[in-house]
Backbone as CSV, one residue per row, in Angstrom:
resi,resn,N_x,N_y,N_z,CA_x,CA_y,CA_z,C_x,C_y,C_z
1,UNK,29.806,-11.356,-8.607,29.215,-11.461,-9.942,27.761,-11.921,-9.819
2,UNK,26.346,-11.298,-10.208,25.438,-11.622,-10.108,25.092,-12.967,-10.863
3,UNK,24.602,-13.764,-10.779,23.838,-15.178,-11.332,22.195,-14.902,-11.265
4,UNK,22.594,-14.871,-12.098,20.778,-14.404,-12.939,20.154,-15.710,-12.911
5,UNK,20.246,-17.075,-12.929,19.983,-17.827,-13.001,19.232,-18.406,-11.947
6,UNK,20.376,-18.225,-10.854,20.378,-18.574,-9.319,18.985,-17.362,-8.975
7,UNK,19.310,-16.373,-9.051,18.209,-15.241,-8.930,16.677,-15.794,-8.998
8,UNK,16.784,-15.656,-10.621,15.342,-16.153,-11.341,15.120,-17.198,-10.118
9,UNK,15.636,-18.518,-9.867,15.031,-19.539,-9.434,14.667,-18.886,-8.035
10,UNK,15.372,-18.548,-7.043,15.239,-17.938,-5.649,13.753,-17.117,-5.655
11,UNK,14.059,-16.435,-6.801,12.520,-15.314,-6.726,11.444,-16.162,-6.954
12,UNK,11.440,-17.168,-7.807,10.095,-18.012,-8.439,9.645,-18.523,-7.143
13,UNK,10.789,-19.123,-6.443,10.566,-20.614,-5.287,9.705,-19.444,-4.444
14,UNK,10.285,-18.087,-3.785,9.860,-17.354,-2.698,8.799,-16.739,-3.075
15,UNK,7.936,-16.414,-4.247,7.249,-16.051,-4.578,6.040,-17.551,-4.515
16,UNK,5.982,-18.355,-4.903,5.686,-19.624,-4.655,5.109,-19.960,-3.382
17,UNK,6.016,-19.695,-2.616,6.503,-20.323,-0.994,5.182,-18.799,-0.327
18,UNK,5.208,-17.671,-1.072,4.511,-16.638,-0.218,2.908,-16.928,-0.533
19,UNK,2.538,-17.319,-1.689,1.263,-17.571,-1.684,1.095,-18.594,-1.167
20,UNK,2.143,-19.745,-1.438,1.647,-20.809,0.266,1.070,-20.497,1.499
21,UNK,1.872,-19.808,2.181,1.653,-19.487,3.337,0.958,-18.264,3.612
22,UNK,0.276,-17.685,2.584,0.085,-15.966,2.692,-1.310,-16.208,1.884
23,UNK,-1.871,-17.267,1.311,-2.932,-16.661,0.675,-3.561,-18.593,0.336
24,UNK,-5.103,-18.337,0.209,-5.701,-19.834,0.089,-5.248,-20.363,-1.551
25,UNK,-5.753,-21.296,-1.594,-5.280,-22.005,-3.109,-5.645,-21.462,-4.399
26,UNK,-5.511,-21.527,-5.335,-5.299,-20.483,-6.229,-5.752,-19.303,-6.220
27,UNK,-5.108,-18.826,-5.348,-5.176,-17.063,-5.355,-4.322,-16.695,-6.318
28,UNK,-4.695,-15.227,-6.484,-4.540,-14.691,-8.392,-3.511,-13.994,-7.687
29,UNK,-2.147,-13.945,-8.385,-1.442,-12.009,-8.384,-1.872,-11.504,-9.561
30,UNK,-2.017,-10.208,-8.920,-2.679,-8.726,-9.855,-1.291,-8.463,-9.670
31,UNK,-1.621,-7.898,-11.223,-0.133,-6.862,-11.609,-0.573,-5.918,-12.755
32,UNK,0.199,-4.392,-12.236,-0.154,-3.381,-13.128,0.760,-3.747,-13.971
33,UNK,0.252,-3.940,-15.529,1.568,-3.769,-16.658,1.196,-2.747,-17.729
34,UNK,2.611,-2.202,-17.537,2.940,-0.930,-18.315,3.177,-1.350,-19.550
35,UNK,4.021,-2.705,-19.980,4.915,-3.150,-20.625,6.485,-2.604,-20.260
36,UNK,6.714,-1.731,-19.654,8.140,-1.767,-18.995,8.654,-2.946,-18.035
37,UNK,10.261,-2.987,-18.175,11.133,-3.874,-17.426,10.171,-4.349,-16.738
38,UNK,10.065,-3.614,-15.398,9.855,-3.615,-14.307,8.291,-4.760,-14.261
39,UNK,7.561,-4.548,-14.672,6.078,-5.094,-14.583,6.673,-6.098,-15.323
40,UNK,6.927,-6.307,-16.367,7.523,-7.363,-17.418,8.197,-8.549,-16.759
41,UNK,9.157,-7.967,-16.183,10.125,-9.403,-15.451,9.100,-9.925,-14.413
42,UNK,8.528,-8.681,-13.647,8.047,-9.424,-12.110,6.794,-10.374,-12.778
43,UNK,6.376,-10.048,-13.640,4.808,-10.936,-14.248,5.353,-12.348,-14.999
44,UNK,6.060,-12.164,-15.559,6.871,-13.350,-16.211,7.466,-14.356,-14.995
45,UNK,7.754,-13.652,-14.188,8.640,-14.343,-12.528,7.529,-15.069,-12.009
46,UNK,6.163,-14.316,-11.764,4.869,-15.300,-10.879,4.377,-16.075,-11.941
47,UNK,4.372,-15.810,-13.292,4.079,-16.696,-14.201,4.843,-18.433,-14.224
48,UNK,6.122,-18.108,-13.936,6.877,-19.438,-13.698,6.697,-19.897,-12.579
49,UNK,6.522,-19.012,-11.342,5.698,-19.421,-9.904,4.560,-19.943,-9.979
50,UNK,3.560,-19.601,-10.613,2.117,-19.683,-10.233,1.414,-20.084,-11.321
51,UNK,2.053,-20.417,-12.383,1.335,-20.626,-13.189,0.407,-19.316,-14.215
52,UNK,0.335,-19.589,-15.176,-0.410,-18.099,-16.199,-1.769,-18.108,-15.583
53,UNK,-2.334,-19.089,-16.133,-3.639,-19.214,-15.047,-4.105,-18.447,-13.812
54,UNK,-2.912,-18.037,-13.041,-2.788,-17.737,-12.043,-2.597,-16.001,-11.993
55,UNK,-2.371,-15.442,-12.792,-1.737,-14.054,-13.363,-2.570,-13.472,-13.623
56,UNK,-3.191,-12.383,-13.391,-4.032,-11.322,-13.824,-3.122,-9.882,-13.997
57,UNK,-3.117,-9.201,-15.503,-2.509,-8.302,-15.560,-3.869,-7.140,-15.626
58,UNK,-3.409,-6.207,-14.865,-4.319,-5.035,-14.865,-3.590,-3.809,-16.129
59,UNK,-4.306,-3.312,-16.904,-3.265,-1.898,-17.603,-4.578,-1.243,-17.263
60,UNK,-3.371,0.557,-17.237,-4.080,1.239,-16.492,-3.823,2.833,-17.266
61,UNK,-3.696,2.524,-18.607,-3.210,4.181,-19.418,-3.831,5.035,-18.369
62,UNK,-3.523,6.435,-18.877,-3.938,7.599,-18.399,-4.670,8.297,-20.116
63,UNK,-5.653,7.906,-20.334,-6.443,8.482,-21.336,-5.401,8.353,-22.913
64,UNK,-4.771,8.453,-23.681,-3.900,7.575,-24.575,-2.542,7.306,-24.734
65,UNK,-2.331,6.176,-24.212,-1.286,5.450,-23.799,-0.562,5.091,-25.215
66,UNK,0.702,6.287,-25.828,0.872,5.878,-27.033,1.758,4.141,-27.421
67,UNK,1.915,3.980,-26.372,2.818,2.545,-25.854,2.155,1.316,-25.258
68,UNK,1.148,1.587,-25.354,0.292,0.380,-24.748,0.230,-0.935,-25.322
69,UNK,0.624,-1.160,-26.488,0.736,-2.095,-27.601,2.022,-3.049,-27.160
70,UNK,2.984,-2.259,-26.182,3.764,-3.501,-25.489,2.952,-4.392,-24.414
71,UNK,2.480,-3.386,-23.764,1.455,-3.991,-22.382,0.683,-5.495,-22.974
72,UNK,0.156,-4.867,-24.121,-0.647,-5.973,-24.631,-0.118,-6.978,-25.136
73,UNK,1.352,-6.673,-26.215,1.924,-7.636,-26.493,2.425,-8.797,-25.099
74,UNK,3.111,-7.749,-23.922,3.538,-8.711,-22.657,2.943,-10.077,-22.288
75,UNK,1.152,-8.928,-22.492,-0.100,-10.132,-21.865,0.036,-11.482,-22.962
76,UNK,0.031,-10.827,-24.257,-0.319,-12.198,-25.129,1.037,-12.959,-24.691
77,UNK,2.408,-12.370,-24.979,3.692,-13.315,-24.840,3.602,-14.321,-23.444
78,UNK,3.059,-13.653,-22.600,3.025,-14.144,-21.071,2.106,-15.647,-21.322
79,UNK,0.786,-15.442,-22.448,-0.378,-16.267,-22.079,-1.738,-15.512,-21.128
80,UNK,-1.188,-14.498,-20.008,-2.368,-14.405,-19.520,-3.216,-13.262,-19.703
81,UNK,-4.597,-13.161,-18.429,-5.566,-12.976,-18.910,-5.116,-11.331,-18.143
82,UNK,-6.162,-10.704,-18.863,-5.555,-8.903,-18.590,-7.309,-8.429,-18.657
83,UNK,-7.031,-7.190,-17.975,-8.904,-6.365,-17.793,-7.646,-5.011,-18.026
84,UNK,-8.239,-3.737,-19.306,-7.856,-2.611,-19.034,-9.089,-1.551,-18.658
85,UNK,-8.271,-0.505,-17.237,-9.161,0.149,-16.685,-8.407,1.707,-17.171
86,UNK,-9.125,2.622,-17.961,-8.853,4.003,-18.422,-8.896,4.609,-17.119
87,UNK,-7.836,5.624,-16.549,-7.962,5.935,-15.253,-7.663,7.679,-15.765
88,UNK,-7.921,8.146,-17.167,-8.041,9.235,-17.514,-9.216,9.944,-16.376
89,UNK,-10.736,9.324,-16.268,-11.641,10.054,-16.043,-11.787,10.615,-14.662
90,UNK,-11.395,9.314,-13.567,-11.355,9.473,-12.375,-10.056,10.514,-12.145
91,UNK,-8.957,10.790,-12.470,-7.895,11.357,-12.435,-8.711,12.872,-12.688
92,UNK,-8.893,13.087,-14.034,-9.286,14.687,-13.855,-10.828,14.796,-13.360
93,UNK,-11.939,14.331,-12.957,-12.470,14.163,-11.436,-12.039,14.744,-10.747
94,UNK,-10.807,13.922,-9.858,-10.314,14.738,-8.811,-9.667,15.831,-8.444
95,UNK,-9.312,16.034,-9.813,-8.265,17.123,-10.185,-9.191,18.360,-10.059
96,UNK,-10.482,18.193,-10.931,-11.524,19.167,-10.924,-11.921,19.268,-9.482
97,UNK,-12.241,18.371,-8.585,-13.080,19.052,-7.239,-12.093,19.539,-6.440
98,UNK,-10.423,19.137,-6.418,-9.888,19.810,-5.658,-9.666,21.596,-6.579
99,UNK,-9.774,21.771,-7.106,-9.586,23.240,-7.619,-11.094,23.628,-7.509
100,UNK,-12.140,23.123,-7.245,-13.564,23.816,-7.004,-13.523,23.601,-5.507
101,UNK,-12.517,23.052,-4.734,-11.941,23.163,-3.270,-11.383,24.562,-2.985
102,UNK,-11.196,25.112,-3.951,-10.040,26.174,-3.730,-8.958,26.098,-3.728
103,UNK,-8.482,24.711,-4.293,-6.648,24.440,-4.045,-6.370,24.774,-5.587
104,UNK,-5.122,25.018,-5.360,-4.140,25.125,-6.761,-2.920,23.870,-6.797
105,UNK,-3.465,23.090,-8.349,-2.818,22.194,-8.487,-1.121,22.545,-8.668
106,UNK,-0.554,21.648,-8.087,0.966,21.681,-8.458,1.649,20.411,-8.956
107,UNK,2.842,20.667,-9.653,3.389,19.620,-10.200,3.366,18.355,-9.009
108,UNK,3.671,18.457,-7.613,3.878,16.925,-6.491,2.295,16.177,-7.147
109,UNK,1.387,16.944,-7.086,0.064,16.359,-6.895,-0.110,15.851,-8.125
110,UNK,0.035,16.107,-9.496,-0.346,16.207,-10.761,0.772,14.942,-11.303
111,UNK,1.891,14.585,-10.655,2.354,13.490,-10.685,2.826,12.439,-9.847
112,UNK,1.885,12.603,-8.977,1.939,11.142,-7.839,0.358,11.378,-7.932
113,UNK,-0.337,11.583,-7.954,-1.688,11.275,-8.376,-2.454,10.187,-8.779
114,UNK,-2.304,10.099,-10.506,-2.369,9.131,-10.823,-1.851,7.411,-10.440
115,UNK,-0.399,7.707,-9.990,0.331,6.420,-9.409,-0.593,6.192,-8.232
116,UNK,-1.243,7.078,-7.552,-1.573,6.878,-6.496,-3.225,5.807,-6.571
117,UNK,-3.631,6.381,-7.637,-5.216,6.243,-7.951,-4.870,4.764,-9.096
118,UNK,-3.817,4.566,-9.298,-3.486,2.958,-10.079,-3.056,1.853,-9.101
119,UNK,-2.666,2.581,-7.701,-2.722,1.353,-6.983,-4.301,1.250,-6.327
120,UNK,-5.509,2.123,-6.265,-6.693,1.587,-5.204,-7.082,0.734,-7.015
121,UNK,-7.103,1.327,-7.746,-7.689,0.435,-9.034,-7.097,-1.319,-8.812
122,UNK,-5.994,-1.416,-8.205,-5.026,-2.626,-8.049,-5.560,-3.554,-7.128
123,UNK,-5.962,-2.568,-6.264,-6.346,-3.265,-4.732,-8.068,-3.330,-5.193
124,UNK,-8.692,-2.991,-6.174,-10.161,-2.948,-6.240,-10.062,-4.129,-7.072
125,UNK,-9.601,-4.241,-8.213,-9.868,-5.767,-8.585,-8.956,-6.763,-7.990
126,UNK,-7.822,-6.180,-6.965,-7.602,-7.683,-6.308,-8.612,-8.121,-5.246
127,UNK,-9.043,-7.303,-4.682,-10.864,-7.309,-3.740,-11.840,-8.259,-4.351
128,UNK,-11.862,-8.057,-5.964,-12.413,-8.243,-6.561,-12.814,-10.165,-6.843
129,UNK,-11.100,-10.084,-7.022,-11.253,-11.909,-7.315,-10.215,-12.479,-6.490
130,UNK,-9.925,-11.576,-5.546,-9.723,-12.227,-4.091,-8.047,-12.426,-4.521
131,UNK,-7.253,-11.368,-4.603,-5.936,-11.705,-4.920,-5.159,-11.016,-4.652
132,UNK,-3.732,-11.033,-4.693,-2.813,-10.558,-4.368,-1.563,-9.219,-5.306
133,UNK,-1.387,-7.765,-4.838,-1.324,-7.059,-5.632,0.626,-7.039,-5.251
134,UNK,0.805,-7.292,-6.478,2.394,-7.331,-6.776,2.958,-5.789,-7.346
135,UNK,4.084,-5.913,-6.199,4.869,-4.485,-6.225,5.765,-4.547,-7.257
136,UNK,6.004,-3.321,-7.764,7.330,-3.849,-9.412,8.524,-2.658,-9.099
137,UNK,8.839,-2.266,-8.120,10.046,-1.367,-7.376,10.894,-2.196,-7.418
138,UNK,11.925,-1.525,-8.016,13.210,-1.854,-8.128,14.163,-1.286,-6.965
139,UNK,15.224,-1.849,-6.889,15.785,-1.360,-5.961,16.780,0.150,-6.226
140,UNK,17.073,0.113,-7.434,17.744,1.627,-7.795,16.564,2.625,-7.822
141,UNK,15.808,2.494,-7.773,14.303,3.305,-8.620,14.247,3.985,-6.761
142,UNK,14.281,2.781,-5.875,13.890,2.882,-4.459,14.660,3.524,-3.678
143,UNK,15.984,3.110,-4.231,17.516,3.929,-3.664,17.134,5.737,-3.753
144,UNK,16.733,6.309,-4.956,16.504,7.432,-5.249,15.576,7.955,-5.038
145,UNK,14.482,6.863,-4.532,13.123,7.593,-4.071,12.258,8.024,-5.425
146,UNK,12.597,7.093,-6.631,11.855,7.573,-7.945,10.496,6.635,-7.636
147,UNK,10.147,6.495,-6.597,8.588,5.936,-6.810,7.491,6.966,-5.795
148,UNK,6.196,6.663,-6.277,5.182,7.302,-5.277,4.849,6.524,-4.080
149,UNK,5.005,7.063,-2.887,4.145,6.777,-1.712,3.241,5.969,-1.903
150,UNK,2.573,5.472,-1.189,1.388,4.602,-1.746,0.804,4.996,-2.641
151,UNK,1.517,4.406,-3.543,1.610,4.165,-5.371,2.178,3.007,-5.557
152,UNK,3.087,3.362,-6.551,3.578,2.330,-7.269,4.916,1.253,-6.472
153,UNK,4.852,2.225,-4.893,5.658,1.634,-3.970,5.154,0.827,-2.883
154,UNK,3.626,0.637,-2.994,2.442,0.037,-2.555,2.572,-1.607,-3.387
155,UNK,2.238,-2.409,-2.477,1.675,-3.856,-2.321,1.507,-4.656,-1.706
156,UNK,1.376,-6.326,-1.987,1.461,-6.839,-0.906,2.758,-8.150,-1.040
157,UNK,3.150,-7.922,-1.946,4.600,-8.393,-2.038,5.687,-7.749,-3.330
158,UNK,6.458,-8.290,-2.851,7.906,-7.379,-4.065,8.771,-8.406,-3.877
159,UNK,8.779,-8.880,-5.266,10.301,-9.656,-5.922,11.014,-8.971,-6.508
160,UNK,11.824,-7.547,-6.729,12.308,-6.880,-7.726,12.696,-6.211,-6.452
161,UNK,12.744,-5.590,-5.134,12.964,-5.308,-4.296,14.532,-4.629,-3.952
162,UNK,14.804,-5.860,-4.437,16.584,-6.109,-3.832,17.796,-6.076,-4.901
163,UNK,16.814,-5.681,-6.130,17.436,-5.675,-7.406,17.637,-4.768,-7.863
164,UNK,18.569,-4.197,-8.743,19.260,-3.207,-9.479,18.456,-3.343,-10.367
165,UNK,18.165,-2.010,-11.356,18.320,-2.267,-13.100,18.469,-3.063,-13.420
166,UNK,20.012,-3.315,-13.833,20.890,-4.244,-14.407,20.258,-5.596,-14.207
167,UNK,20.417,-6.071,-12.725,20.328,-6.974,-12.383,18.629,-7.422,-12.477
168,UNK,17.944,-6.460,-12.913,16.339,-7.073,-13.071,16.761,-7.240,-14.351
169,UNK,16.778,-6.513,-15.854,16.917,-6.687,-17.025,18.076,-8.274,-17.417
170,UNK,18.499,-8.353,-16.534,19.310,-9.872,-16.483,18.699,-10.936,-15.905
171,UNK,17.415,-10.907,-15.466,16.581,-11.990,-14.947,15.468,-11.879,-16.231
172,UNK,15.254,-10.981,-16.893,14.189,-11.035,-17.555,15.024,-11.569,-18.993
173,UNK,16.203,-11.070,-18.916,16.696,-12.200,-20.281,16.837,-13.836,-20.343
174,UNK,17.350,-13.982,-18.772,17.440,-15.485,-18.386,15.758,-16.125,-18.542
175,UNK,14.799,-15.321,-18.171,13.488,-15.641,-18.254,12.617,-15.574,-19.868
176,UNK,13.884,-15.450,-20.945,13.381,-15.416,-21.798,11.988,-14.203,-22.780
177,UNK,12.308,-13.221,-22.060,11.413,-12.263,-22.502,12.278,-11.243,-23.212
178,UNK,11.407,-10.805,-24.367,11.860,-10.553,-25.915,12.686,-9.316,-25.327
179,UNK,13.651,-8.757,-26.066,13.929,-6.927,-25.543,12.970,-5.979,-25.391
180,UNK,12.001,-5.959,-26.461,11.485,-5.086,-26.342,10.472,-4.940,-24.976
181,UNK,10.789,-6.033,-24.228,9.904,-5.804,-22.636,11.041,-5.611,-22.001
182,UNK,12.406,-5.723,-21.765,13.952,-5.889,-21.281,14.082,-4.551,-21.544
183,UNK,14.161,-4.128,-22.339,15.092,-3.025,-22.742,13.862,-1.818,-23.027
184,UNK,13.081,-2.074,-22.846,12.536,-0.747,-23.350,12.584,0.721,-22.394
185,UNK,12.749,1.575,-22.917,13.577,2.979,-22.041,12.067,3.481,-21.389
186,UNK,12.236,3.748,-20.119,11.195,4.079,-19.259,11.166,5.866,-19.335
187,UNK,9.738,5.946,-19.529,9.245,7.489,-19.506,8.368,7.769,-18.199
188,UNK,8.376,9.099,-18.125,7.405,9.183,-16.369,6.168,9.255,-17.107
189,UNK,5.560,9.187,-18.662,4.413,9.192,-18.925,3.598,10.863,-18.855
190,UNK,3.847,11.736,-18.383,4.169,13.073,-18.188,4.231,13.814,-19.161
191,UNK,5.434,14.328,-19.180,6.357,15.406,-19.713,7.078,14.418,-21.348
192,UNK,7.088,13.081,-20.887,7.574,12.037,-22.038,9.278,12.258,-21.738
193,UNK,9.864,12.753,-20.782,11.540,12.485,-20.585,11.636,11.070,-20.037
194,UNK,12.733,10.701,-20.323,13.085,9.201,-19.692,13.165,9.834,-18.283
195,UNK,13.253,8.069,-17.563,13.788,8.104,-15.783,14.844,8.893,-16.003
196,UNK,15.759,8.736,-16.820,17.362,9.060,-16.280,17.668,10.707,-16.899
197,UNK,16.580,11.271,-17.818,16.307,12.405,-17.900,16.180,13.230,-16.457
198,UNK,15.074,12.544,-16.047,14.509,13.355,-15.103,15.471,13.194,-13.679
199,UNK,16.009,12.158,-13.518,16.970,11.991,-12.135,18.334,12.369,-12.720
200,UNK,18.450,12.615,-13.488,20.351,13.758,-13.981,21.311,12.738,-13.805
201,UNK,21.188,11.418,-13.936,22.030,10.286,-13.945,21.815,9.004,-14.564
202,UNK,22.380,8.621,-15.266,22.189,6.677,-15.759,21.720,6.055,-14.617
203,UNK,21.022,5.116,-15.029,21.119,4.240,-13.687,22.215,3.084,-13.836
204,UNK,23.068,2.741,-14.820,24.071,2.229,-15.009,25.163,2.401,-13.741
205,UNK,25.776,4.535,-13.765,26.400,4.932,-12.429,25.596,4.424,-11.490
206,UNK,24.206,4.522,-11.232,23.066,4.317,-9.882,23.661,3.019,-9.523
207,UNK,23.426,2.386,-10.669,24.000,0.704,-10.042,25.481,0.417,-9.121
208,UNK,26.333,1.092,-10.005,27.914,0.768,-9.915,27.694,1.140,-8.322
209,UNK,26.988,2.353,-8.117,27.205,3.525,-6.290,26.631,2.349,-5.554
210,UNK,25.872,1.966,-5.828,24.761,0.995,-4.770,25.609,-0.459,-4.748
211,UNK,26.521,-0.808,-5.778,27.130,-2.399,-5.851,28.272,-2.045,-5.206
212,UNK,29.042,-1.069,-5.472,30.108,-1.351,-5.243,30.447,0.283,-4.667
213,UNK,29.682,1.139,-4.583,30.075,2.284,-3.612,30.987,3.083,-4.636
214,UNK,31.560,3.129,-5.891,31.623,3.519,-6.265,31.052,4.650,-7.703
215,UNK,32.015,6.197,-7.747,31.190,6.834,-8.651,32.024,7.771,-9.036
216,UNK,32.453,8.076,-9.713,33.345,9.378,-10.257,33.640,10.774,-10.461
217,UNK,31.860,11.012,-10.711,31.526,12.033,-10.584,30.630,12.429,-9.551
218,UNK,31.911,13.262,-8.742,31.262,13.980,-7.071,29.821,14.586,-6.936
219,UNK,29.742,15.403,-8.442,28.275,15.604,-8.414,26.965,14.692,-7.947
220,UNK,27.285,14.004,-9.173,26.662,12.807,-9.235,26.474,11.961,-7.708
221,UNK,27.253,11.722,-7.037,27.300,11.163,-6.193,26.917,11.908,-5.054
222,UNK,26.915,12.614,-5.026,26.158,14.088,-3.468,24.742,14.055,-3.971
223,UNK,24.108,13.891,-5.872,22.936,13.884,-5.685,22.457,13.106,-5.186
224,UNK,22.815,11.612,-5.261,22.260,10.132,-5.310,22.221,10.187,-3.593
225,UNK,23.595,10.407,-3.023,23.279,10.718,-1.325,22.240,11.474,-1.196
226,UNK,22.070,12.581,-1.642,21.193,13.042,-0.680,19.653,13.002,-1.333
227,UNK,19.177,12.150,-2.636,17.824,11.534,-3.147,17.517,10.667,-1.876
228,UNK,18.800,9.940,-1.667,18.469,8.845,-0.607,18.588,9.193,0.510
229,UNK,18.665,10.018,1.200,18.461,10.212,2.046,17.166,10.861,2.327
230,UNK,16.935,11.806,1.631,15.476,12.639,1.449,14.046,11.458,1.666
231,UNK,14.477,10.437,0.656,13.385,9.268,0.119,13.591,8.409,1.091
232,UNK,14.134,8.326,2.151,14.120,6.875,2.836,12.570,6.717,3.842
233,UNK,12.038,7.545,3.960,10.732,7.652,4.463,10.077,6.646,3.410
234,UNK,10.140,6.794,2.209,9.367,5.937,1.598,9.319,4.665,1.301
235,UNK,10.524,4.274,2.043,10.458,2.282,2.214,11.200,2.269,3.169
236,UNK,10.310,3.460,4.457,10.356,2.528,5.946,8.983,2.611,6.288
237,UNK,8.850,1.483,7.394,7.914,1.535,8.266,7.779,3.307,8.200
238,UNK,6.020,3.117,8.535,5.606,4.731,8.752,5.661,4.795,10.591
239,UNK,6.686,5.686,11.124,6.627,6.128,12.598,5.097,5.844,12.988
240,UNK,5.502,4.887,14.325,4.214,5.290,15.015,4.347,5.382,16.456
241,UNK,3.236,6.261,16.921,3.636,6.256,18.731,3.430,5.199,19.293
242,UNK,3.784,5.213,20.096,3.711,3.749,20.949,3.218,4.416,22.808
243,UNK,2.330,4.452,22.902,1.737,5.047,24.304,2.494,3.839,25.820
244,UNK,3.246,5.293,26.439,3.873,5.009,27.684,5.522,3.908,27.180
245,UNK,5.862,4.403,25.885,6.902,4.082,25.947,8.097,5.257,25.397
């Protein structure tokens, strides 16, 4: 039975305990917030670690963000201080010189792109005021390989890591944050389908396969094998040679 309680505290202390030893005295975590779960719990989590003071939220629409009004609400509920960077312009930029390259855009590029170009924005103002850029991957999201490569699967630490759905949206209630940052239904921002649109499963089943190995539907369960298997490149070590061994 998960203890959300026990959780919350474990993540605060180790999150705590990492800028101890990992970074000089008040060093900032940067965090992209969407206003989804995911950014929501982990910012609220270093907030009880580190103090608000300590919290810098980055938002990062893609030219109009019809949802951004949670992001902002998060920042005010949280207390802290937020910079938003429009990453509309640089995005079709690049989009434009690679097709005056001669390439033809395709859907891989046109949506890991942006994720990709919201983490150097992450790492430019953590450069910036000398801080630390917090990962918001979940562990079902990771199971399936629903994140980008150095993107949004990029940082320099992750408390949400080892966690389910479920089990993040149950730390962010114990942590006292309203539903509408808990519960709000995640879109790829795109096309506007939810996550569970686009991956052909709840993450409810995602959870049950990953807790307890169980799943009912065979379909279902040959996809989730073989997402994860496909995606495990993307939260391992990247191969490297090792000369004369």
């Amino acid at each position: 039975m998960f203890d959300a309680k026990t959780a919350k505290n474990q993540i605060t202390a180790w999150i705590a305990e990492y800028f101890e030893r990992n970074a000089p005295p008040e060093t900032r975590a940067v965090i992209g917030i969407s206003g989804g779960k995911d950014s929501s719990v982990a910012a609220a989590l270093c907030v009880e670690a580190l103090g608000k003071e300590r919290v810098l939220g980055v938002l990062m629409p893609q030219g109009i963000q019809p949802d951004i009004g949670v992001a902002y609400a998060l920042c005010k509920s949280l207390g802290v201080a937020y910079v938003e960077i429009n990453i509309h312009a640089p995005v079709q930029d690049l989009y434009d010189e690679i097709v005056r390259a001669g390439m033809e855009l395709n859907s891989v590029a046109t949506f890991n792109t942006p994720a990709r170009l919201r983490m150097a924005t992450l790492y430019a103002i953590s450069g910036i005021v000398g801080g630390r850029v917090v990962n918001t991957s979940n562990l079902s999201e990771d199971w399936v390989g629903y994140a980008t490569k150095f993107g949004d699967s990029a940082g320099d630490f992750s408390p949400l890591a080892d966690l389910t759905v479920a089990e993040v949206k149950a730390i962010g209630r114990e942590l006292g944050l309203a539903a509408e940052f808990v519960d709000k239904t995640p879109i790829d921002g795109l096309c506007g389908k939810t996550d569970e649109d686009n991956l052909g499963f709840t993450y409810a089943v995602l959870d049950r396969y990953i807790r307890e190995g169980l799943c009912e539907d065979d379909r279902v369960k040959e996809k989730i094998d073989r997402l994860h298997k496909a995606n495990l490149h993307k939260v391992s070590p990247m191969p490297t040679f090792r000369l004369g061994r």
